[in-house]
N, CA, C and O atoms as a GROMACS GRO file, in nm:
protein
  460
    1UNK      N    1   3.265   0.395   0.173
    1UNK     CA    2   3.222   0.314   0.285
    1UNK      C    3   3.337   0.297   0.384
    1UNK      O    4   3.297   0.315   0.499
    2UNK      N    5   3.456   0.270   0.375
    2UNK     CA    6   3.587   0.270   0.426
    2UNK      C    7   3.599   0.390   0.475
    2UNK      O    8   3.704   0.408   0.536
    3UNK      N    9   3.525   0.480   0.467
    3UNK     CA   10   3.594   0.603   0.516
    3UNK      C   11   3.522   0.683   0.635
    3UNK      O   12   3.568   0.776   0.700
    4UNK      N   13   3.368   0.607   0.649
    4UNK     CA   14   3.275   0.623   0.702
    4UNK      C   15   3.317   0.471   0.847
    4UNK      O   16   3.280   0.452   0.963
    5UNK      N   17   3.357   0.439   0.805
    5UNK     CA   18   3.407   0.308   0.907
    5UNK      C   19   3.528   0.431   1.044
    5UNK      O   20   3.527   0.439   1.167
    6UNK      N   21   3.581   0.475   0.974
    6UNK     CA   22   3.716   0.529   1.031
    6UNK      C   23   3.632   0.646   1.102
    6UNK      O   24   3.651   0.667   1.222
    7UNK      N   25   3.531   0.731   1.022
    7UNK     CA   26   3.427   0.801   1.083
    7UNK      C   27   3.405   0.747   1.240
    7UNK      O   28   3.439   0.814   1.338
    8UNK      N   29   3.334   0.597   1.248
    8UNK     CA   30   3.248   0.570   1.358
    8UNK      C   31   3.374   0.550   1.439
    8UNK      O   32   3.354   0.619   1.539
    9UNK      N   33   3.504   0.487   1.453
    9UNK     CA   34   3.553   0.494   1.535
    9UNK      C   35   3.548   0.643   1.599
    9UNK      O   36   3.537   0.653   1.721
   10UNK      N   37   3.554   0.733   1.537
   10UNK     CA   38   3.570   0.872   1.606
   10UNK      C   39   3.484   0.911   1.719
   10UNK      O   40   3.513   0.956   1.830
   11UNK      N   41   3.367   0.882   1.660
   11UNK     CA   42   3.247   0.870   1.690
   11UNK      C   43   3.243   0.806   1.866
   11UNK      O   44   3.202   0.833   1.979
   12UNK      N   45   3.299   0.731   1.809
   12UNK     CA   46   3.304   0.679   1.958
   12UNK      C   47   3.330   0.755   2.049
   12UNK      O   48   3.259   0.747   2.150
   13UNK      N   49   3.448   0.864   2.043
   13UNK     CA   50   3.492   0.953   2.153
   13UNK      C   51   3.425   1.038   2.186
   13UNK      O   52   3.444   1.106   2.286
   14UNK      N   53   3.312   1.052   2.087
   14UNK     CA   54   3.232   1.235   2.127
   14UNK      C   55   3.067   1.124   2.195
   14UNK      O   56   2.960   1.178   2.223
   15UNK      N   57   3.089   0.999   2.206
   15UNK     CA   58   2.931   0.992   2.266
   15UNK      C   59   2.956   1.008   2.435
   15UNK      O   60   3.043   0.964   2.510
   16UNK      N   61   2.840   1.089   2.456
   16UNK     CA   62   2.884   1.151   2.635
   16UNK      C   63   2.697   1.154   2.681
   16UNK      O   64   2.616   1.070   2.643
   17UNK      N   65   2.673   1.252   2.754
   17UNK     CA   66   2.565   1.254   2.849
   17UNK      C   67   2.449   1.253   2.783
   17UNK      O   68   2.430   1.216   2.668
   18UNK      N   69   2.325   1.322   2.907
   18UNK     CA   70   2.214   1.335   2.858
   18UNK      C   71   2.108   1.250   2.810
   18UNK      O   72   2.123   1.220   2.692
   19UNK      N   73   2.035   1.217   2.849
   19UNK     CA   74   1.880   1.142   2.748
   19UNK      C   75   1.864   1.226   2.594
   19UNK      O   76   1.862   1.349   2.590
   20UNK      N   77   1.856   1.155   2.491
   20UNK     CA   78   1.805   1.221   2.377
   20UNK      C   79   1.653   1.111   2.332
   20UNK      O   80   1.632   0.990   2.344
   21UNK      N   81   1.565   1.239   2.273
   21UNK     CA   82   1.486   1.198   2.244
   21UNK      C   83   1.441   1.092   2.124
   21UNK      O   84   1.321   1.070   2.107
   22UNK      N   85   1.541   1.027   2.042
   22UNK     CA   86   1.529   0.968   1.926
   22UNK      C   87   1.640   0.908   1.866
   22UNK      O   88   1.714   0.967   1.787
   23UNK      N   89   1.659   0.756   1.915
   23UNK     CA   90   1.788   0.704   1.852
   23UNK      C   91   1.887   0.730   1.749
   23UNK      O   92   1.880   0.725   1.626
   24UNK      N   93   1.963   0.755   1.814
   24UNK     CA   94   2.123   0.811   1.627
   24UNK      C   95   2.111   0.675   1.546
   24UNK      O   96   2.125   0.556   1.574
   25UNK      N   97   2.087   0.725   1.468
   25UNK     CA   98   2.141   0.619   1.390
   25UNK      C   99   2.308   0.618   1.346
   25UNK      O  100   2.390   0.708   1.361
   26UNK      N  101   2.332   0.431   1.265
   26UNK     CA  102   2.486   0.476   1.201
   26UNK      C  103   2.514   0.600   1.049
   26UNK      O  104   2.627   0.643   1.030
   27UNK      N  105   2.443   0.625   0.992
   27UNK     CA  106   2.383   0.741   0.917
   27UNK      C  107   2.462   0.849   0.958
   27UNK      O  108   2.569   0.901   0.924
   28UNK      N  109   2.378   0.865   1.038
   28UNK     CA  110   2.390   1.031   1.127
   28UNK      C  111   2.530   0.966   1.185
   28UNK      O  112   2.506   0.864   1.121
   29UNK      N  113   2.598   0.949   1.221
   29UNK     CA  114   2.686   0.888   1.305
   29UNK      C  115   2.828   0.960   1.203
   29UNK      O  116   2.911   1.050   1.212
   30UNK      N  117   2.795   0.876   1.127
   30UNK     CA  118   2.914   0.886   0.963
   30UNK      C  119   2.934   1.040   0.940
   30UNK      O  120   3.036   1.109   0.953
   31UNK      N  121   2.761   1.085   0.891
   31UNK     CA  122   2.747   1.216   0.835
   31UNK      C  123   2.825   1.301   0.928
   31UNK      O  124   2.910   1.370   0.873
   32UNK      N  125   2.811   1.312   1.086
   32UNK     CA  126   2.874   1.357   1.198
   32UNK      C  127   3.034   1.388   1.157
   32UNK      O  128   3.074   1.502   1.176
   33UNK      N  129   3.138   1.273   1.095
   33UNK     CA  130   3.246   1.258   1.144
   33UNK      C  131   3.333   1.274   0.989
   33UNK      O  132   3.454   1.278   0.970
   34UNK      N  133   3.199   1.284   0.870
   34UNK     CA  134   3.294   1.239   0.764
   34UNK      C  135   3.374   1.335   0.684
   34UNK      O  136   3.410   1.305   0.570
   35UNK      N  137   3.403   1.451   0.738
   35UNK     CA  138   3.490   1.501   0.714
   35UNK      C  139   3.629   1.536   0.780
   35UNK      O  140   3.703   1.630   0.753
   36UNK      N  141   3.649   1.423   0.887
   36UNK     CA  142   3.745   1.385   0.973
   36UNK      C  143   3.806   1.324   0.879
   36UNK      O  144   3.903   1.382   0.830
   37UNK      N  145   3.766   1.183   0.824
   37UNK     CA  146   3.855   1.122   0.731
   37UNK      C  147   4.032   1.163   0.636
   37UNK      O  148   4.114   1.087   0.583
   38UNK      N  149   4.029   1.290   0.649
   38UNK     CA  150   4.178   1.342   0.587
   38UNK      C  151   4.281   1.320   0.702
   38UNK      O  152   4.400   1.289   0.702
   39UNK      N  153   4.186   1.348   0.804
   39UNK     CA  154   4.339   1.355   0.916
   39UNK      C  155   4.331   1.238   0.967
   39UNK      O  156   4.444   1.193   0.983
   40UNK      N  157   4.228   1.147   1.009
   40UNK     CA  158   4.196   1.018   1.025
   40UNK      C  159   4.322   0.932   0.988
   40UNK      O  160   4.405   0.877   1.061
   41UNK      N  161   4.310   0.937   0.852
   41UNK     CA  162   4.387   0.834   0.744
   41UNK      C  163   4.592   0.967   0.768
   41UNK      O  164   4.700   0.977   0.711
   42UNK      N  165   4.546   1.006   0.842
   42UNK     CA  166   4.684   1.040   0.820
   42UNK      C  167   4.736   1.155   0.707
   42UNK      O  168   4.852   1.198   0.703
   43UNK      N  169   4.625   1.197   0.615
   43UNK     CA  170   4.661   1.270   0.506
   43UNK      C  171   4.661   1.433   0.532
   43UNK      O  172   4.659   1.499   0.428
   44UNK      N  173   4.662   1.476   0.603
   44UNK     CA  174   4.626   1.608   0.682
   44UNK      C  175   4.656   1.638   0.807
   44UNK      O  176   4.615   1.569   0.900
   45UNK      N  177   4.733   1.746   0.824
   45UNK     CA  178   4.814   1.797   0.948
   45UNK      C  179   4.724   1.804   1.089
   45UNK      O  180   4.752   1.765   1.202
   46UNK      N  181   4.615   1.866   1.039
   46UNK     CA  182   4.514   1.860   1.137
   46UNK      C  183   4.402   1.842   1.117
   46UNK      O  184   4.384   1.822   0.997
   47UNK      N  185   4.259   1.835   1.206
   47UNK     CA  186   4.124   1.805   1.158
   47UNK      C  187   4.097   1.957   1.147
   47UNK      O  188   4.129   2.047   1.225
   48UNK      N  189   4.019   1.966   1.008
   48UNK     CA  190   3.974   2.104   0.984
   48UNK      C  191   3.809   2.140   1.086
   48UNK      O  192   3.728   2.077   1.154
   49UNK      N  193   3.834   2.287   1.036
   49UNK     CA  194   3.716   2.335   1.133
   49UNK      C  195   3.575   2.260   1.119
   49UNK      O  196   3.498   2.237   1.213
   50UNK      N  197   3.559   2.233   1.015
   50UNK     CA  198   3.452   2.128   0.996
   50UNK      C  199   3.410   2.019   1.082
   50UNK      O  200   3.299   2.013   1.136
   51UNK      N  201   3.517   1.917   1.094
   51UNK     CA  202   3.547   1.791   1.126
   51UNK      C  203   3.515   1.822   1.274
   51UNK      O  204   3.433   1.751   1.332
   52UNK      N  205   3.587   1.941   1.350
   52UNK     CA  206   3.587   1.957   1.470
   52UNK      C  207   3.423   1.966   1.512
   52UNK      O  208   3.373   1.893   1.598
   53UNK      N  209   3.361   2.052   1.448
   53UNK     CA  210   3.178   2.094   1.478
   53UNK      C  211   3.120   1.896   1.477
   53UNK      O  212   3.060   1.828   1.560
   54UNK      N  213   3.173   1.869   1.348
   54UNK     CA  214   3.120   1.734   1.339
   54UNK      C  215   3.105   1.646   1.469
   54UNK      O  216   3.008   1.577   1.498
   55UNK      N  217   3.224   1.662   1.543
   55UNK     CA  218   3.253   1.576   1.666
   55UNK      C  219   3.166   1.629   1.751
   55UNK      O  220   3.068   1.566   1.791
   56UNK      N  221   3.199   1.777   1.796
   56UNK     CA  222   3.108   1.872   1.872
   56UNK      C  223   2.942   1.841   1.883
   56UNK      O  224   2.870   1.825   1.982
   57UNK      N  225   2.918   1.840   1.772
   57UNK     CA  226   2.770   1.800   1.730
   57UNK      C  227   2.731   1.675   1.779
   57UNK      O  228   2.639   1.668   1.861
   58UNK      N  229   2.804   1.552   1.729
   58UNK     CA  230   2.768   1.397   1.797
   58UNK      C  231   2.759   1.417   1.931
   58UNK      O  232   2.646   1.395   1.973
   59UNK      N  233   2.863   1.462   2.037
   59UNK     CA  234   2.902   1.494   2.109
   59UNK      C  235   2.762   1.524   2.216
   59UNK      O  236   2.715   1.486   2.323
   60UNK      N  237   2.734   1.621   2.104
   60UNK     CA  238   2.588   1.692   2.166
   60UNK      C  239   2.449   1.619   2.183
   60UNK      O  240   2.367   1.619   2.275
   61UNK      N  241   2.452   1.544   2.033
   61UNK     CA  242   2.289   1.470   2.014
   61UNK      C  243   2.328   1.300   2.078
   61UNK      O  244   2.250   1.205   2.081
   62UNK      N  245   2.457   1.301   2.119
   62UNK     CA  246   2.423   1.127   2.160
   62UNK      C  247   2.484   1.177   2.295
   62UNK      O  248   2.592   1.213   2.342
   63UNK      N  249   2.286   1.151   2.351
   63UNK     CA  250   2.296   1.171   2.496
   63UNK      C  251   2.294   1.051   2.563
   63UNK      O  252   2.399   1.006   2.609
   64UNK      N  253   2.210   1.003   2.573
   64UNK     CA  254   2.146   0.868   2.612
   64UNK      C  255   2.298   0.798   2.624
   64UNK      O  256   2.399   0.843   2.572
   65UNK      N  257   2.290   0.685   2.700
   65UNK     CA  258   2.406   0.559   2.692
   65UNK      C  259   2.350   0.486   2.599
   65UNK      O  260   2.430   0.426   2.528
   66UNK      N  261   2.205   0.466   2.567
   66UNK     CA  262   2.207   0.413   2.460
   66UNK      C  263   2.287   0.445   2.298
   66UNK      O  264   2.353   0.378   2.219
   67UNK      N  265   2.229   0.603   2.306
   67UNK     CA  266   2.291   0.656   2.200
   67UNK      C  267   2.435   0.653   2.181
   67UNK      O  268   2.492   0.664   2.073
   68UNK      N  269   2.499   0.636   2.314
   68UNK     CA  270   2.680   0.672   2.319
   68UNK      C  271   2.692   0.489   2.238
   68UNK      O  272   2.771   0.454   2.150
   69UNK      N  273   2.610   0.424   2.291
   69UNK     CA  274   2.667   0.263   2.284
   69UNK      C  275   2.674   0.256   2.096
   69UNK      O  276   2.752   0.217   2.009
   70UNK      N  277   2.539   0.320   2.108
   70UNK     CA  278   2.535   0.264   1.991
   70UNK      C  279   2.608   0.383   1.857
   70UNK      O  280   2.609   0.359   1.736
   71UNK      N  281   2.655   0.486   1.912
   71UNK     CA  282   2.784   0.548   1.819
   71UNK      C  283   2.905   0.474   1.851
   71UNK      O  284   2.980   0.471   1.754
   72UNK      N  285   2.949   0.414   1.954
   72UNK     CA  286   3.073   0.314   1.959
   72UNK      C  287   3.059   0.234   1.843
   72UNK      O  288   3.135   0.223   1.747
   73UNK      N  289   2.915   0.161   1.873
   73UNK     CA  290   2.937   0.045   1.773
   73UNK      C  291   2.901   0.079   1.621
   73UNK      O  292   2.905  -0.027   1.559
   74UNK      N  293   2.867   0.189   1.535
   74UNK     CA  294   2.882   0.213   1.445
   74UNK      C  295   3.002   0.266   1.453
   74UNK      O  296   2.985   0.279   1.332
   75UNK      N  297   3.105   0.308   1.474
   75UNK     CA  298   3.198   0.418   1.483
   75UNK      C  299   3.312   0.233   1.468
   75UNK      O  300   3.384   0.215   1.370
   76UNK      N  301   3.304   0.151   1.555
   76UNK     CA  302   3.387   0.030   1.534
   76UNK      C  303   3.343  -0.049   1.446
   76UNK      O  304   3.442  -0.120   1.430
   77UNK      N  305   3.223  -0.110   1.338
   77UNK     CA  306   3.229  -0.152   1.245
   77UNK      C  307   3.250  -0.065   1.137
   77UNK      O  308   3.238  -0.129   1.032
   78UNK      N  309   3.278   0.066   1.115
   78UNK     CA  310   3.339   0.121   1.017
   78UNK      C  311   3.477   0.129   1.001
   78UNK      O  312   3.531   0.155   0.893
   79UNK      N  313   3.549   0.102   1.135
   79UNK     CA  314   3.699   0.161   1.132
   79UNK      C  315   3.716  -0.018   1.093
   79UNK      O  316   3.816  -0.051   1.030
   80UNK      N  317   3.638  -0.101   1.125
   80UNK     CA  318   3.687  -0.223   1.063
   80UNK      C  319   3.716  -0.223   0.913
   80UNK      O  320   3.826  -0.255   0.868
   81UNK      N  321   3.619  -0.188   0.841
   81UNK     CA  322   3.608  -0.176   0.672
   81UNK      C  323   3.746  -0.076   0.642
   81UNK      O  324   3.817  -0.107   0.546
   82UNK      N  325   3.778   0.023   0.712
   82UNK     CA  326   3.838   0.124   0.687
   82UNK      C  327   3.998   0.119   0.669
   82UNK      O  328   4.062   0.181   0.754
   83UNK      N  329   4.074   0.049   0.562
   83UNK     CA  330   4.194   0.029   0.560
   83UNK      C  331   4.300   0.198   0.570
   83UNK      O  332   4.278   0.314   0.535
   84UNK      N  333   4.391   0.142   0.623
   84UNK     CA  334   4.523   0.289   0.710
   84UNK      C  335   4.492   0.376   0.735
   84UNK      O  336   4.529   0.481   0.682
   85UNK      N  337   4.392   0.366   0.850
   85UNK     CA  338   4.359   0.462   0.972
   85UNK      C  339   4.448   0.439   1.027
   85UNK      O  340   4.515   0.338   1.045
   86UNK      N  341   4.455   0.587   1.072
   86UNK     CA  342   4.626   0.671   1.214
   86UNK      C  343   4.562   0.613   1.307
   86UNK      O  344   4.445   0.649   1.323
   87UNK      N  345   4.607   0.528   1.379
   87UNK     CA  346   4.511   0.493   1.529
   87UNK      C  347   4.535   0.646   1.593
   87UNK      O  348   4.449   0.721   1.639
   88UNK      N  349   4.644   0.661   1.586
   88UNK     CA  350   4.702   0.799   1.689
   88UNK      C  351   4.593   0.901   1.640
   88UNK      O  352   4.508   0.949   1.715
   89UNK      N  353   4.602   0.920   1.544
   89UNK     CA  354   4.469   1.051   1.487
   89UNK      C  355   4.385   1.034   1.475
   89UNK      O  356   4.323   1.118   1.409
   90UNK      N  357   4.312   0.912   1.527
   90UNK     CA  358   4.174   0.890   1.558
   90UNK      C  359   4.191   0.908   1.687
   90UNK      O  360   4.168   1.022   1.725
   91UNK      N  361   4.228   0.822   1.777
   91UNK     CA  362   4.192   0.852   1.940
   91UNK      C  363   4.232   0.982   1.957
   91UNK      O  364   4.166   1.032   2.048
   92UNK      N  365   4.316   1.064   1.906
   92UNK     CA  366   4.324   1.202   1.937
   92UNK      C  367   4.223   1.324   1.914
   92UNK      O  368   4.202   1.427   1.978
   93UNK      N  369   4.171   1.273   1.806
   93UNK     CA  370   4.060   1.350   1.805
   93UNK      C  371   3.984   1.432   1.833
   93UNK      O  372   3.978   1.540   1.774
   94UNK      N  373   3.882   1.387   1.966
   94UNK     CA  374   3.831   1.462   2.052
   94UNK      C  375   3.905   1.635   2.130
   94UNK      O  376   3.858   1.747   2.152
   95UNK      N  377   4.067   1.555   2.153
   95UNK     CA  378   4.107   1.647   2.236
   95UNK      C  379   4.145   1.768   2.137
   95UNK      O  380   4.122   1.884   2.172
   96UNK      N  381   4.198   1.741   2.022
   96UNK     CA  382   4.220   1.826   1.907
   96UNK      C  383   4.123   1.937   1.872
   96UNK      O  384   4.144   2.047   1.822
   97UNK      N  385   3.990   1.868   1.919
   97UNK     CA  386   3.872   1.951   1.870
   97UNK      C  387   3.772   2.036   2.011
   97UNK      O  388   3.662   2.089   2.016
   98UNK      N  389   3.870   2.012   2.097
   98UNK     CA  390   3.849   2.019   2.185
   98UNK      C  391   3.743   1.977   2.288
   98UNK      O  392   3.686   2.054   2.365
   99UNK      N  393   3.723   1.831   2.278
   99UNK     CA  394   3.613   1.758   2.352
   99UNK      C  395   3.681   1.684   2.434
   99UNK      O  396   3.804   1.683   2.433
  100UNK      N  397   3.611   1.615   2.512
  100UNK     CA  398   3.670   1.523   2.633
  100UNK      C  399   3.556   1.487   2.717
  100UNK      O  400   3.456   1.529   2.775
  101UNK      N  401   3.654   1.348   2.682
  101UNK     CA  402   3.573   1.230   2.692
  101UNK      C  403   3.626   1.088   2.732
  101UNK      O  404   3.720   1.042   2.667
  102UNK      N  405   3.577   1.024   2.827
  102UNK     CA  406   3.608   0.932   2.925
  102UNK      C  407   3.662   0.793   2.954
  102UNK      O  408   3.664   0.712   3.046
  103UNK      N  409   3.737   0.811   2.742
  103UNK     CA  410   3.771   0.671   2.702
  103UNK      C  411   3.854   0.703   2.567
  103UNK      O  412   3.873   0.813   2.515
  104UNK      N  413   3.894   0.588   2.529
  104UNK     CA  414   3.998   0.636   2.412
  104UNK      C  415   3.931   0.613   2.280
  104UNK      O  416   3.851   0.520   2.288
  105UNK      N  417   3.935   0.657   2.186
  105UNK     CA  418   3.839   0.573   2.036
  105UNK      C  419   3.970   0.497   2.014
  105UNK      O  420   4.090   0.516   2.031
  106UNK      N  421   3.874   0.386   1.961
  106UNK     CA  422   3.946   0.266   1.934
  106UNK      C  423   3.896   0.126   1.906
  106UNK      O  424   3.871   0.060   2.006
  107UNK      N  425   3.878   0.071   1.791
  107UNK     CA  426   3.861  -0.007   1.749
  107UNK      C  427   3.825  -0.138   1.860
  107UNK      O  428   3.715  -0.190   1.842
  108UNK      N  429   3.915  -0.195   1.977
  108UNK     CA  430   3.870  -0.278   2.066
  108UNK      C  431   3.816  -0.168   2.178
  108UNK      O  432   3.834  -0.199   2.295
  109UNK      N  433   3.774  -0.084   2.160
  109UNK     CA  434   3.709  -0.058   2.273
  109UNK      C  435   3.526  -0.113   2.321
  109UNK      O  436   3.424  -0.080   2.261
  110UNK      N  437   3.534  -0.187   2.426
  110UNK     CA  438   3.436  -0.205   2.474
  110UNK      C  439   3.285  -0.128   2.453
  110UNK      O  440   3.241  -0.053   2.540
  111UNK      N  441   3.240  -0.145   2.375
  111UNK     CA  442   3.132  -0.024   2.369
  111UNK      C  443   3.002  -0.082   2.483
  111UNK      O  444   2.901  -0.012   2.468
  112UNK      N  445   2.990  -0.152   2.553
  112UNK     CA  446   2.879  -0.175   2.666
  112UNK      C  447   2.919  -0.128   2.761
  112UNK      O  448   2.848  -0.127   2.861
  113UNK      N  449   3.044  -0.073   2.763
  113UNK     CA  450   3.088   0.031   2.869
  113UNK      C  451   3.117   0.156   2.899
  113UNK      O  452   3.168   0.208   2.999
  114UNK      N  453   3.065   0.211   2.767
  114UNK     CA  454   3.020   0.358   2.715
  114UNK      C  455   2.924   0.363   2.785
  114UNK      O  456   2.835   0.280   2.766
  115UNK      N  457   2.910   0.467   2.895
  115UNK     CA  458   2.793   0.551   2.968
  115UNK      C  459   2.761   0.686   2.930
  115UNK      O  460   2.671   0.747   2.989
   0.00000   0.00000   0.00000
């Protein structure tokens, strides 16, 4: 569960455009990111090829601002549960995997201001 917390912060960075047809859940959100968790927590040099699609993928299905809002806010009550998360290797994330995106992941980040 802690590790799926550190997940949704990630999460946060890959929610971007588009209308989607069918709310993300925090589920799908986790499943998205949870093999980020090694480099997350600091235990791994980099996010493996996996982890990267993972982001890619959220990235893709949370179109809507609803959907972005609401991967912030699963993505920040997990990194709460989630004891010694890298802040640095979470907000880096995105760019590592090569996404980009219009805000930093991060635990106080505002998620009603995810568009």
């Amino acid at each position: 569960m802690a590790r799926l917390a550190l997940l949704a912060v990630l999460a946060i960075v890959l929610v971007m455009a588009a209308p989607a047809a069918e709310a993300i859940t925090c589920g799908q959100v986790t499943g998205y990111i949870a093999s980020c968790m090694p480099y997350a927590e600091g235990k791994a040099a980099a996010p493996t090829g996996q982890c990267c699609t993972g982001i890619k993928t959220l990235n893709s299905v949370a179109r809507s601002t609803p959907d972005r809002q609401a991967t912030c806010n699963c993505l920040k009550n997990a990194a709460k549960q989630i004891k010694g998360l890298n802040g640095g290797n979470v907000a880096g994330l995105p760019g590592k995997c090569g996404v980009s995106i219009p805000y930093v992941i991060s635990a106080s980040t505002d998620c009603t201001r995810v568009k």
